[in-house]
C-alpha positions as CSV (number, residue, x, y, z in Angstrom):
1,X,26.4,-7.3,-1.1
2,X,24.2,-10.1,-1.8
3,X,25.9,-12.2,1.4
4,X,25.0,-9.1,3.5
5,X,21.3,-8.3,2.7
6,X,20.3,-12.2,2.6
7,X,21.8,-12.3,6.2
8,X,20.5,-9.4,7.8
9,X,17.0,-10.0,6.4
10,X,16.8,-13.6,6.9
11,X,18.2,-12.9,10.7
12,X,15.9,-10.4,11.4
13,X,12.8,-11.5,9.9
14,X,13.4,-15.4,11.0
15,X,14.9,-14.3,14.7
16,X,12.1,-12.1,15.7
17,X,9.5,-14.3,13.9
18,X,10.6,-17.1,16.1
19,X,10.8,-15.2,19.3
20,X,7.3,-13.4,19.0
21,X,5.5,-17.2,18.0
22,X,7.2,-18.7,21.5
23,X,6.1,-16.0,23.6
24,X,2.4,-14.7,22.2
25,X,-0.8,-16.0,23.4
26,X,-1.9,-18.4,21.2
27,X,-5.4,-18.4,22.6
28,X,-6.4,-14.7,22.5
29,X,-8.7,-13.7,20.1
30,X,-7.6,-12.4,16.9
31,X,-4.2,-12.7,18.1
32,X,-2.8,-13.6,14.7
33,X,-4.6,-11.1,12.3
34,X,-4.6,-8.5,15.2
35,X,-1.6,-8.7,17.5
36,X,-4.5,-9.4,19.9
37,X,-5.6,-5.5,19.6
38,X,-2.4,-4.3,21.7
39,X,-0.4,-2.9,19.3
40,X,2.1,-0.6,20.8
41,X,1.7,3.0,19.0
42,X,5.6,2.7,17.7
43,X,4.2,-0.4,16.0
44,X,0.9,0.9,14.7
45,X,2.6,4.1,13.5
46,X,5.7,2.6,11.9
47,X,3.4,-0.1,10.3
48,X,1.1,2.5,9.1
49,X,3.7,4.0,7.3
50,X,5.2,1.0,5.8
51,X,2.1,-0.4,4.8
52,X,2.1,1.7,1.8
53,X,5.6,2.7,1.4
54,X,6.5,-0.2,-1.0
55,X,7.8,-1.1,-4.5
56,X,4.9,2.2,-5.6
57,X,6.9,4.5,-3.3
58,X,10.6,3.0,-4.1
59,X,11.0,1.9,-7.3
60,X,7.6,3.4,-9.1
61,X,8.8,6.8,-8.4
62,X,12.0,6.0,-9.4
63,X,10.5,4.8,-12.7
64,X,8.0,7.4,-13.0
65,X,10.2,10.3,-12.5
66,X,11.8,9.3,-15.7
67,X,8.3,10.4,-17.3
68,X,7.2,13.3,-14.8
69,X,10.0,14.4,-13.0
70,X,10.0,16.4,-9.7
71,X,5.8,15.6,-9.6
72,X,6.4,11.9,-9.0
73,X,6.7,12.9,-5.3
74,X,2.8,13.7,-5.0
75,X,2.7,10.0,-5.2
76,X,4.4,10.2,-1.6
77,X,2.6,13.2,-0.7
78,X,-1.1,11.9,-1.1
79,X,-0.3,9.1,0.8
80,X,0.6,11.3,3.8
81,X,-3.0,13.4,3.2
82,X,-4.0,9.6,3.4
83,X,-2.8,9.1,6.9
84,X,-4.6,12.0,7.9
85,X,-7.9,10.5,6.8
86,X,-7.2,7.4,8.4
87,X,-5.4,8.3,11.7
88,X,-8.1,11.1,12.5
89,X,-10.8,9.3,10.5
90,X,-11.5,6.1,9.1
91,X,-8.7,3.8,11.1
92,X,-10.4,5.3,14.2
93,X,-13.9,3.9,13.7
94,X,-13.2,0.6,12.5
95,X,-10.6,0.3,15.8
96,X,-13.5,2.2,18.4
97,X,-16.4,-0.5,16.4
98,X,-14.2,-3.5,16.7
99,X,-14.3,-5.1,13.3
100,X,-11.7,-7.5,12.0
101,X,-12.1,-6.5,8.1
102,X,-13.6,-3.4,6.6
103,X,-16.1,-6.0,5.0
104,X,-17.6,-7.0,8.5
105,X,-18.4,-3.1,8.9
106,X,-20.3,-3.1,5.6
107,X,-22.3,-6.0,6.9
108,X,-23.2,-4.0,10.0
109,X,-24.5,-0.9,7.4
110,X,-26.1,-3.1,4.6
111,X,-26.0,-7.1,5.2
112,X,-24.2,-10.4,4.4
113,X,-24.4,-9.9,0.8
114,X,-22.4,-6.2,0.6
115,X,-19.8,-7.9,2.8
116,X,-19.4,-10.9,0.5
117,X,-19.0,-8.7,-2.6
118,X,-17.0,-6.1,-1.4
119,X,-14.8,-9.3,0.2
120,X,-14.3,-10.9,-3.4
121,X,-13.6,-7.5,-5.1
122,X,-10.8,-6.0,-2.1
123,X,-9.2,-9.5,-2.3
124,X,-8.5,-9.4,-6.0
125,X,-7.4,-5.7,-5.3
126,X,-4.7,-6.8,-2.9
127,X,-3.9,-9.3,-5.1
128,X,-3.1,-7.2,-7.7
129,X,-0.5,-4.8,-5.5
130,X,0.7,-8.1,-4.2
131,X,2.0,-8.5,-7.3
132,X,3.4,-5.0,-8.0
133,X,5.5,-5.6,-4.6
134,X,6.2,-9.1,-6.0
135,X,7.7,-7.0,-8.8
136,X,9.4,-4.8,-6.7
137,X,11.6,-7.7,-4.6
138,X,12.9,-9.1,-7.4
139,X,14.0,-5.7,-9.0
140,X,15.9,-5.0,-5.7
141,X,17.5,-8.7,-6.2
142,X,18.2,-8.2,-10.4
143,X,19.9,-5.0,-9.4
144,X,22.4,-6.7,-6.3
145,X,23.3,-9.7,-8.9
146,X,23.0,-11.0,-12.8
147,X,20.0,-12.6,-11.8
148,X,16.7,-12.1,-13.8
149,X,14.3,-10.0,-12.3
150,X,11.9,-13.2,-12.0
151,X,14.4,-15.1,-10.0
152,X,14.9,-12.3,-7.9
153,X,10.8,-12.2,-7.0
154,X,10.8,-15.7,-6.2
155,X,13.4,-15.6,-4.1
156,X,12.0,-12.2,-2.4
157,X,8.7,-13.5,-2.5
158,X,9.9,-16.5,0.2
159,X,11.5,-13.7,2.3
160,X,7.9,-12.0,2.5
161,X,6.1,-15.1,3.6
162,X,8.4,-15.6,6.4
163,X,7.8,-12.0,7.2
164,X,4.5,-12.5,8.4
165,X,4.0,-16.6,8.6
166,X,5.6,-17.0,12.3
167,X,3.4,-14.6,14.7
168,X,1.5,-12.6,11.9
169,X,0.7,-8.6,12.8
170,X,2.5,-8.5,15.8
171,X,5.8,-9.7,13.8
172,X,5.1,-7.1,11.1
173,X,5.3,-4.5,13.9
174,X,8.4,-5.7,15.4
175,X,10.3,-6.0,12.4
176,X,8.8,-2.8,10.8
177,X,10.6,-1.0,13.6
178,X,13.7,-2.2,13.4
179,X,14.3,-1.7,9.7
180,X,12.5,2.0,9.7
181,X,15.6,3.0,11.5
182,X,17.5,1.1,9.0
183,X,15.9,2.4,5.9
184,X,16.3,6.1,7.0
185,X,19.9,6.3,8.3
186,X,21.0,4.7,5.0
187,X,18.9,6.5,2.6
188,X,19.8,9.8,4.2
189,X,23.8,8.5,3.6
190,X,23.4,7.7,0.2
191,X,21.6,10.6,-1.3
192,X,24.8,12.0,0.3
193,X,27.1,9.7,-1.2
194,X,25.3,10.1,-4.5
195,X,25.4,14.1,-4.3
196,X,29.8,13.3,-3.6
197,X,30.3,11.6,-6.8
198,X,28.4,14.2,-9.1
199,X,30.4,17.0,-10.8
200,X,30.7,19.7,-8.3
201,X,30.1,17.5,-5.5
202,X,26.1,18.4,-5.5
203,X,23.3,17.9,-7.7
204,X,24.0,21.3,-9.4
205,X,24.9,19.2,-13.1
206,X,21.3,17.0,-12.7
207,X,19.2,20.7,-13.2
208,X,21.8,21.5,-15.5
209,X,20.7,18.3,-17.3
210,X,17.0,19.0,-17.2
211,X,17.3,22.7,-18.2
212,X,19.6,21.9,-21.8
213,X,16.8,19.6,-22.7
214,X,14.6,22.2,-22.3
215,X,12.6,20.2,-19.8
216,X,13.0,22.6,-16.9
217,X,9.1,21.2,-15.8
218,X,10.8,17.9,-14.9
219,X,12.5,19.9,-11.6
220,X,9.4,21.2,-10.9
221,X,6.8,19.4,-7.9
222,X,3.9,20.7,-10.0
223,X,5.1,19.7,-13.7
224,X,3.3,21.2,-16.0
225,X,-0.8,22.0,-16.3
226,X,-1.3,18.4,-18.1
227,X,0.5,16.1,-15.2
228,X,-1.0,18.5,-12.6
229,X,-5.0,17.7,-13.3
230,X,-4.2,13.9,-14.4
231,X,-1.4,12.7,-12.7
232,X,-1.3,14.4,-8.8
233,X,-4.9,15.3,-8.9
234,X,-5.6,12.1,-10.1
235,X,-3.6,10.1,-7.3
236,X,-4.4,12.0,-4.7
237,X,-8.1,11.1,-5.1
238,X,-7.5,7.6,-6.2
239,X,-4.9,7.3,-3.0
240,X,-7.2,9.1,-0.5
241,X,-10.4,7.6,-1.2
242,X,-9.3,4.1,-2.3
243,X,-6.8,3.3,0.2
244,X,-8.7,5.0,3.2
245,X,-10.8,1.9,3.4
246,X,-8.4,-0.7,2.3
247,X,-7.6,-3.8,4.7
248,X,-4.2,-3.5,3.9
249,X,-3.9,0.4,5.9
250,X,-6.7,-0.4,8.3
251,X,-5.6,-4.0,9.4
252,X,-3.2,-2.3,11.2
253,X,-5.2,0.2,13.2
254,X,-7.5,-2.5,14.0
255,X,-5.0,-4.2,16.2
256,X,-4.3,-1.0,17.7
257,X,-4.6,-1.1,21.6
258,X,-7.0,2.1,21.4
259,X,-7.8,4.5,18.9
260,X,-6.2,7.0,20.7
261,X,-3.5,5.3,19.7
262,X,-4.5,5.3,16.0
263,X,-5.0,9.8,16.6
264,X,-0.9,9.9,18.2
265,X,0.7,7.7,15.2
266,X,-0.1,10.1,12.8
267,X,2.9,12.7,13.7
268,X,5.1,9.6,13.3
269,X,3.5,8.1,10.2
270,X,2.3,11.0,8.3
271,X,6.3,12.2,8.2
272,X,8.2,8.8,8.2
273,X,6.1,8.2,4.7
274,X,6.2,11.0,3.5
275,X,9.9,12.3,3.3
276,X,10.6,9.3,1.9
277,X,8.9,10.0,-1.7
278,X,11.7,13.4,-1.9
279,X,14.5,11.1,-1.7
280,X,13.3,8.3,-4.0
281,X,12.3,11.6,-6.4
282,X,15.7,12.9,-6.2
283,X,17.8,10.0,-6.7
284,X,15.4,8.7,-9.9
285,X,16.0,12.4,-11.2
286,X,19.7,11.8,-10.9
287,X,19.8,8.3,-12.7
288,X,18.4,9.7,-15.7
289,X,20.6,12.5,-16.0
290,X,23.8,9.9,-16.0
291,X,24.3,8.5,-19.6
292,X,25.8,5.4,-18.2
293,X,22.6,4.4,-16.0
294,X,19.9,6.3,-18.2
295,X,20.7,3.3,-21.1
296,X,19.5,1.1,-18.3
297,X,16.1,2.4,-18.5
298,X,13.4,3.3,-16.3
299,X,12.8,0.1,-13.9
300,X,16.6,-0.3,-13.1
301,X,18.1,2.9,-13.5
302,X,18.3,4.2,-10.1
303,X,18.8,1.0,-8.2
304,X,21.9,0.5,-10.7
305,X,23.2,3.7,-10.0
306,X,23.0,3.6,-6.2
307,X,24.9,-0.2,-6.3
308,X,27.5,1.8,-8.5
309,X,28.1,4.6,-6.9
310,X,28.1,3.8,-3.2
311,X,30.3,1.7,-0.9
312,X,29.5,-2.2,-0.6
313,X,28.8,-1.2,2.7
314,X,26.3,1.1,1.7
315,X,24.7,-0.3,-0.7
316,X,24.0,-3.0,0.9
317,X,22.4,-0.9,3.8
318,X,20.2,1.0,1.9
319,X,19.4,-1.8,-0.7
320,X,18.6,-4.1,2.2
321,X,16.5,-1.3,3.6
322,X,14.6,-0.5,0.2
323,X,14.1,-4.7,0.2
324,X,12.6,-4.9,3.6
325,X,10.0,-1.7,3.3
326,X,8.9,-3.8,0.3
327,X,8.6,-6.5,1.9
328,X,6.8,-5.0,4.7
329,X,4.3,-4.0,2.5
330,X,4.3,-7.5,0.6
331,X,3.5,-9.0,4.3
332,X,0.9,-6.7,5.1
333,X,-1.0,-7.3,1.7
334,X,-0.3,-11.0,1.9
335,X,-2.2,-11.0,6.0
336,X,-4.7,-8.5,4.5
337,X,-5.7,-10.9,1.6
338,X,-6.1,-13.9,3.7
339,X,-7.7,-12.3,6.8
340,X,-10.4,-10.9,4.8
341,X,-10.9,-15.1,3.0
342,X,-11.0,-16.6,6.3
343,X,-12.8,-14.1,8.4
344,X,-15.4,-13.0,5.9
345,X,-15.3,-15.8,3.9
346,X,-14.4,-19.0,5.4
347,X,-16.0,-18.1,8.9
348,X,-18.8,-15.9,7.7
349,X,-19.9,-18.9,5.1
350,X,-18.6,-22.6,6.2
351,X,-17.8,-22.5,9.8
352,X,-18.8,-20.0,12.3
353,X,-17.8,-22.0,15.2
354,X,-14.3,-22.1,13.9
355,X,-11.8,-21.4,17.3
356,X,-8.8,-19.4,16.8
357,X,-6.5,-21.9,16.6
358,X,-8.5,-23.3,12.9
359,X,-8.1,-19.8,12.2
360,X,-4.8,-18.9,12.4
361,X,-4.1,-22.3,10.8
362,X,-6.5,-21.4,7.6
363,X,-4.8,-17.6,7.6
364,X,-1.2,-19.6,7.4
365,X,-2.3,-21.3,4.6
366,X,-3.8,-18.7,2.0
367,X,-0.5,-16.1,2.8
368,X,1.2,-19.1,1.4
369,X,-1.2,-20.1,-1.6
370,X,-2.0,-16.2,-2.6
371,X,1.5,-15.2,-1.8
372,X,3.3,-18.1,-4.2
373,X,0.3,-17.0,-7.2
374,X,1.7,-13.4,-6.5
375,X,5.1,-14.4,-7.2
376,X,4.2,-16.1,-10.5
377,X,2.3,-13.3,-11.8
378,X,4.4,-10.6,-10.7
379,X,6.8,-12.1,-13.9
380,X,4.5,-10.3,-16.6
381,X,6.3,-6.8,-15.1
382,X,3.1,-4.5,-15.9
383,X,3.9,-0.4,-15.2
384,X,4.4,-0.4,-11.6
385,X,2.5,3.5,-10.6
386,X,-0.2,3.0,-13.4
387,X,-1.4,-0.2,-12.4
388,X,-1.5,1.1,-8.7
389,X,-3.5,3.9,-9.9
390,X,-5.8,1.5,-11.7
391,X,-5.9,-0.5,-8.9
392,X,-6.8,1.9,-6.3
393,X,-9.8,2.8,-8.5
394,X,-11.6,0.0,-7.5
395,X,-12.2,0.9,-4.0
396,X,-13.6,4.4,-4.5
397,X,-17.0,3.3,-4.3
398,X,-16.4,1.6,-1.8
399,X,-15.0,4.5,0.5
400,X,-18.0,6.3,-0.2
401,X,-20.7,3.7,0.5
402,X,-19.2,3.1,3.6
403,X,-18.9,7.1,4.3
404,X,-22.9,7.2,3.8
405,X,-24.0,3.9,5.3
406,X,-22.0,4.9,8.8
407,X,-23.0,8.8,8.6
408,X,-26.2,9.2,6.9
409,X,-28.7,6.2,4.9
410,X,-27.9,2.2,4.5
411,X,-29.8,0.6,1.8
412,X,-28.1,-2.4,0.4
413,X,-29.8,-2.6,-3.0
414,X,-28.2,1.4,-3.1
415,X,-25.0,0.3,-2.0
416,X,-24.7,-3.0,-4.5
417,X,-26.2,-1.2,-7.7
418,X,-23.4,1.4,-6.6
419,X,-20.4,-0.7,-6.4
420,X,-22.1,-2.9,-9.6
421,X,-22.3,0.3,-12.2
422,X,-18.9,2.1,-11.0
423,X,-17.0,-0.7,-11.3
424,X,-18.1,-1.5,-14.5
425,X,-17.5,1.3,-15.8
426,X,-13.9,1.5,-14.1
427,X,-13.6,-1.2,-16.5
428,X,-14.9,0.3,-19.9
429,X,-12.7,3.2,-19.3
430,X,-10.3,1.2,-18.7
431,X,-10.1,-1.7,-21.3
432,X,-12.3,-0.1,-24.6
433,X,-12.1,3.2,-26.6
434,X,-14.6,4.8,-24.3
435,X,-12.9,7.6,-23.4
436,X,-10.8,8.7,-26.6
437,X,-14.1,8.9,-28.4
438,X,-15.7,11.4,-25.5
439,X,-11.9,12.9,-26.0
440,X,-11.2,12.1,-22.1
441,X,-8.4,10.1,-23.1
442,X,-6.0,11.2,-20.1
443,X,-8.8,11.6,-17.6
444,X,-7.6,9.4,-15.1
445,X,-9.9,6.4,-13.6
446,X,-10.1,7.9,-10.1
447,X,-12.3,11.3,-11.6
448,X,-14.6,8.5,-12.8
449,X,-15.3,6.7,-9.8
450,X,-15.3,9.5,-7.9
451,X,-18.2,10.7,-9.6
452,X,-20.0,8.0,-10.6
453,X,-20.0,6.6,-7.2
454,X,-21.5,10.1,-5.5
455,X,-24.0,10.1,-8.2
456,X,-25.6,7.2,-7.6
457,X,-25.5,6.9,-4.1
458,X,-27.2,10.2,-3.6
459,X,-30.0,9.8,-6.1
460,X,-30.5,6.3,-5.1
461,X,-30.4,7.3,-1.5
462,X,-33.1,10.0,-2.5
463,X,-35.2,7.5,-4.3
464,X,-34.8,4.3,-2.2
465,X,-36.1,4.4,1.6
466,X,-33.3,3.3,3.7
467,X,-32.5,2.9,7.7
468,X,-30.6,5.1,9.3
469,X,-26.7,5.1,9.3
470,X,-25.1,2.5,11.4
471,X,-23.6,5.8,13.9
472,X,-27.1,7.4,13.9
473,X,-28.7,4.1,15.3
474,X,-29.5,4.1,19.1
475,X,-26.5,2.3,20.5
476,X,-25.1,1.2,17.5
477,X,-22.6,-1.5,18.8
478,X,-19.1,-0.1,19.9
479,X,-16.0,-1.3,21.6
480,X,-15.5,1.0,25.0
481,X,-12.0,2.8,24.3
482,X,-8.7,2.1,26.3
């Protein structure tokens, strides 16, 4: 099995890699980090959707519907309500503007300085789901052989830089279609096979299981009242307004060929994502309900069970499939990191007058350097869904600044204090007894930034005289659409 998944990914990822450096233009502009904007819209939806169907969507719902049951699936589901903001919303105007990074449209609101804060703090927030799909790679390895878990990310982690270092966004799309076929014909088989090899031939003895433990909540979507207002509430806001300005989702409408392109994807997208979080919910249901695979525990239980109960030929499908969405998003995060360094960073900073070439040369080099930190750090195994949902709490504020600062007021000395006071108290809710002692405990981080970022951008809106949004300005500057 190990032979097989090795092969096909290395063949695939290396093959088309190869083929897509010979044949792209190596002098158009943003051809690297943008596919050139021409993206086909099989490539921009099927990327959209595997952007953020990674280790989170795989193996953290496996692990978290250990803990919640059925309701690990909203994790899935408010990524879809996701794709709807950004395929109707914010992926539009950053493709119809013509940006490179969400931080470049923040300079065009505010000025350099937002950019260059909101570039160190999205960079560190890649980083850290970087290593969460770091994590996820070498689960998928630990689970195919007796290797550790952190020989498995190293060797995953070389797999992901390849998937990206040869001909960067326009490789991600390419190989992104081929394995969404992949990934869906054998997950669809094994939940199948799965069903086949449980008493009665269905999945009649996992309720079974649920409802003698007298946790008949677990088969329910909506859990009970606590998991309802901290867990899905909670994601849903910290998915929809975190990730629906992060580089890693928007990169790829950016190199869409038109936004109308960007508005079509969604009814691919929206269910290719989507569906996916009921399988992954069923089958981590299922592992726990098995005595033998339930002693593995939460992070391998479910991957364990599928190598044991289906075929080699199987397994290795849909094990090679699980691999390659997480790497897909491992690629993605990696381009993301380093596109936002050398574009807002590197160029903005040290050397304006840097020609594509220098800059595909400098991207190269940080997907290797960030990606090979990744893979180191990714060995301390943190909680894979609750350190997303930290994570994503980080870019609230900065969904809603750029909201205001394109629809209604910039002020950068709004927009910093903003961003300065939510994240630090992200952090004091996060890291001291803040919240036990106001007995909010289980409020998650997302309600936090939520409101403390509206708060103060509307009062110091109020207070603090402004310029217009950057869409309310007289011929703000915009790319004609295709």
């Amino acid at each position: 099995m190990l032979i097989a998944v090795l092969v096909y990914e290395f063949v695939l990822i290396v093959g088309l890699g190869l083929w897509l450096q010979r044949s792209r233009d190596k002098n158009a502009k943003d051809g690297f980090s943008l596919a050139g904007r021409s993206l086909s819209l099989p490539a921009v939806a099927v990327t959209l959707a595997l952007s953020v169907l990674g280790t989170a969507h795989i193996l953290g719902v496996f692990e978290m519907a250990w803990f919640l049951g059925a309701a690990a699936v909203w994790f899935s589901l408010a990524h879809v309500i996701l794709l709807v903001l950004v395929c109707l919303g914010t992926g539009v105007w950053v493709r119809r503007i013509g940006v490179a990074t969400v931080p470049e449209l923040l300079q065009r609101c505010y000025g350099l300085e937002t950019r260059l804060l909101v570039s160190c703090v999205m960079s560190g927030v890649l980083f850290g789901i970087l290593t969460v799909e770091a994590q996820g790679i070498g689960i998928i390895f630990a689970s195919l052989t007796d290797w550790s878990i952190q020989e498995g990310v190293i060797v995953g982690g070389i797999l992901g830089i390849l998937y990206v270092i040869f001909a960067g966004m326009k490789e991600i799309g390419l190989v992104n279609l081929v394995n969404a076929v992949i990934m869906y014909v054998g997950l669809i088989l094994a939940t199948i096979f799965v069903a086949l090899r449980l008493p009665n031939s269905d999945f009649s003895s996992v309720q079974s299981f649920y409802e003698a433990d007298e946790q008949v909540h677990m088969l329910s979507i909506f859990g009970n009242s606590q998991i309802m207002l901290t867990f899905i509430l909670g994601t849903i806001v910290a998915v929809v307004f975190s990730q629906g300005v992060n580089q890693m989702l928007l990169q790829p409408a950016m190199a869409a060929k038109s936004d109308k392109t960007i508005k079509k994807a969604l009814w691919i997208a929206a269910p290719v994502n989507g569906l996916f979080g009921v399988f992954a919910m069923v089958l981590g249901l299922t592992a726990k309900s098995i005595p033998e695979f339930s002693a593995i525990g939460p992070k391998g239980a479910a991957t364990s069970m599928l190598v044991g109960y289906l075929p080699n030929w199987l397994g290795a499908l849909l094990l090679a499939s699980f691999l390659a969405a997480i790497l897909s998003t491992f690629a993605i995060l990696a381009l993301a990191v380093s596109t936002i360094l050398t574009h807002d960073i590197y160029r903005s900073l040290f050397r304006p007058e840097a020609k594509e070439k220098e800059m595909t040369r400098m991207i190269r080099i940080v997907i290797v350097v960030i990606a090979g930190i990744a893979i180191g750090v990714a060995s301390f195994l943190p909680p894979i869904l609750a350190a997303m949902n930290w994570l994503f709490a980080w870019l609230v504020p900065v969904f809603w600044i750029l909201v205001f600062g394109l629809f209604w007021r910039c002020s950068q000395p709004v927009a910093i204090a903003t961003l300065l006071i939510t994240w630090i108290l992200n952090s004091l809710w996060s890291f001291t007894e803040l919240p036990a002692s106001l007995g909010l405990a289980q409020l998650p981080n997302a309600y936090l930034t939520v409101a403390s970022a509206l708060v103060c951008i509307f009062i110091g809106n109020l207070i603090v005289k402004g310029t217009p949004g950057y869409l309310r300005k007289t011929n703000p500057p915009i790319e004609e659409s295709n």
